[in-house]
N, C-alpha and C positions, 0 to 999 in steps of 0.2 A: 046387799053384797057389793063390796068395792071391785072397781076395772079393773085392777090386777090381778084379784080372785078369777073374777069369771074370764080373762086373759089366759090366764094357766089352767083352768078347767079343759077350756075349748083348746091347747096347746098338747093337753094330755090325751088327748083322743087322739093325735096326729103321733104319738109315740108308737112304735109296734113292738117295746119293749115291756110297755106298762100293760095290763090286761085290767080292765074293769067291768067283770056281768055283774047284771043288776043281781040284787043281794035274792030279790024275789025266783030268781033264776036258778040261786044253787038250791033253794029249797025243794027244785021239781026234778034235776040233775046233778050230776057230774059234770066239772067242768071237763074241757075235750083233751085239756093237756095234761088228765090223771094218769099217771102211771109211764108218760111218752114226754115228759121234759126231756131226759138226755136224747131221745132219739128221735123228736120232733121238733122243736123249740135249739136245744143247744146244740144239737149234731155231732154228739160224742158220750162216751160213757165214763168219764170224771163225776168225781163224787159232788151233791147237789149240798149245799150250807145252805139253812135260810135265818133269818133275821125275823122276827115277829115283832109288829110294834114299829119296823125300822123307819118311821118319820119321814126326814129331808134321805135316807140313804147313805150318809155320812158312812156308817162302818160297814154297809155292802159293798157301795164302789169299792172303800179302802183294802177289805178286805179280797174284794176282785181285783184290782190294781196289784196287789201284793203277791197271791196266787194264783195267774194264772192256767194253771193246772185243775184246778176248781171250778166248781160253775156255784151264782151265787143269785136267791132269792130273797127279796123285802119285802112283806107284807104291810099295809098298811090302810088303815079307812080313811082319812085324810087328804084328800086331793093333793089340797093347796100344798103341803108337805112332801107328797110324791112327786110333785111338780118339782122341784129342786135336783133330788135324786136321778128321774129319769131324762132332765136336762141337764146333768153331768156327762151320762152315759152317750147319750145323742154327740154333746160336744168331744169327750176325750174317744169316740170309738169301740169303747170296749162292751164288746163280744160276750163275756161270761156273766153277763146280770140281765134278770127278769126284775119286775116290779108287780106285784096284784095288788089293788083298791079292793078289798073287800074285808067283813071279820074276820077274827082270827080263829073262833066257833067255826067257820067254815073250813078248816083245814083238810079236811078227811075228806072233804069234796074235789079239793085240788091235787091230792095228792094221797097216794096207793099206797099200801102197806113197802117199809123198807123202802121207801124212794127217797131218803132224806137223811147225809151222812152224820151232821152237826146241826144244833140249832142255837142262834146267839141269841140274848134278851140284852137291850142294853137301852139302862137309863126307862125300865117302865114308870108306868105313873104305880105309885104305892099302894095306892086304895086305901089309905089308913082306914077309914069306916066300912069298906066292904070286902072283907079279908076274901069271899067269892072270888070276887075278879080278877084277883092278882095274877099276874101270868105266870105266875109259878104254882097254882094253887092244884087242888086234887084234879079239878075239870078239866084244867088247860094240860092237864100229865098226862089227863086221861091219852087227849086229843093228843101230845105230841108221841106217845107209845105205839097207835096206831098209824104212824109215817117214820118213824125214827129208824132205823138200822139196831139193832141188837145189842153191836159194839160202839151204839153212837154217843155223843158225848150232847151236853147240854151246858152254854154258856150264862153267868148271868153277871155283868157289868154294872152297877149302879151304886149312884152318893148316898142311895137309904137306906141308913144302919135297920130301921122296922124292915125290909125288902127282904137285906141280907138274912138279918137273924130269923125272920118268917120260915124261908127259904132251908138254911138249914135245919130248923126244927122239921119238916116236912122231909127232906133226906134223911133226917135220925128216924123220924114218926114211922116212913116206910122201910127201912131197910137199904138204903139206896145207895150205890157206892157212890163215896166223896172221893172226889181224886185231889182237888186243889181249892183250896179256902184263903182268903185273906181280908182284915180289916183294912189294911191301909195298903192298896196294891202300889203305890210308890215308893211305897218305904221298904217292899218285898224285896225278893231277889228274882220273882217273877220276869221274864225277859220276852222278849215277840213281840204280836200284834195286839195282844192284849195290853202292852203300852204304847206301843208304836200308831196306833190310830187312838185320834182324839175329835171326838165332836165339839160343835161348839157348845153344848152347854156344859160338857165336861169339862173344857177348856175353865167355861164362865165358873165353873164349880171349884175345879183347881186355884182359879186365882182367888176367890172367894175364901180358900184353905180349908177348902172342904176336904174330910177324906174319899176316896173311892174304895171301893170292893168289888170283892170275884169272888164268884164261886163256879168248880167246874166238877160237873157230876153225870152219872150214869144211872137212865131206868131200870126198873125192873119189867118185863114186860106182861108178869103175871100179875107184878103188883095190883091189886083193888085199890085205888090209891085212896088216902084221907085226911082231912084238912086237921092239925092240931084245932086246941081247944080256942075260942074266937080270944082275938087280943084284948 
């Protein structure tokens, strides 16, 4: 492991924005901040956004910087990635962003039914070969049904046309309402922070001329969810 690795490891323990129990930990509890984010943690009842996957934190700062009215959470397994994110927060101040080190299978650990007003996905990895994984798949609906809010919405940002088109086939498959689709969100009439923040490999992707996509949709919370047939 290189010095700047194990540098920002030992950096990210001295965060008291970052939270990281050992993985073996949520499998025996709860963590202590279920259900008592706004009332422990943020010290307000604004509505909670989290980010799954969210890497360096790129579009939770941005989207805390932008809103703060909101309070915003990044999940991530990744140190050295959280390390970036929760030394923004440190340097710019801001108040309304958490960070967890942990899976994203652990979510119902961290957090209570209805404690979670929006969830962003942005730039997951594909899984071309394990159509299971994806973070949009039947398991990971399961899991965000059980913290979501009713009326919550679910983001999903990404350059992989497999991603997208998975994605919607899985909102046609369950019944699920589609509120906003696009292939090419720059060439949309789409407007916000769903252009207004850009990470860097979005960035690297755009100049690349790659396209981006969105897709923004709504659970069912009775749904039994279930994966289309394997790609």
């Amino acid at each position: 492991m290189g010095k700047n690795k194990l540098k920002r490891f030992k950096e990210n323990e001295t965060f008291k924005h970052l939270f990281q129990p050992p993985a073996k930990e949520m499998y025996q509890k709860d963590f202590f901040l279920k259900g008592k984010w706004n009332k422990e943690y943020f010290k307000n009842e604004n509505p909670i956004i989290l980010e799954v996957g969210c890497g360096k934190g790129e579009y939770t700062t941005g989207l805390a910087l932008k809103n703060p009215g909101k309070n915003y959470i990044g999940i991530d397994i990744k140190g050295p990635r959280l390390w970036r994110g929760a030394k923004t927060v440190k340097e710019q101040n801001i108040k309304n962003v958490a960070f967890i080190r942990n899976k994203v299978e652990f979510l119902t650990s961290f957090f209570a039914e209805n404690e979670i007003s929006e969830i962003w996905i942005t730039f997951p990895d594909p899984q071309i070969k394990k159509m299971k994984k994806r973070l949009t798949s039947a398991r990971f609906l399961e899991l965000y049904s059980n913290i979501l809010k009713p009326e919550g919405f679910i983001h999903l940002k990404t350059d992989s046309l497999l991603m997208h088109e998975f994605t919607k086939k899985i909102i046609e498959l369950n019944n699920l309402e589609l509120i906003t689709a696009t292939d090419d969100l720059y060439s949309s009439k789409l407007s916000g922070e769903v252009k207004e923040i850009k990470t860097f490999y979005e960035q690297k992707f755009l100049d690349e001329g790659l396209k981006i996509t969105y897709l923004k949709f709504r659970l069912n919370k009775k749904t039994n969810f279930i994966n289309p047939e394997e790609d």
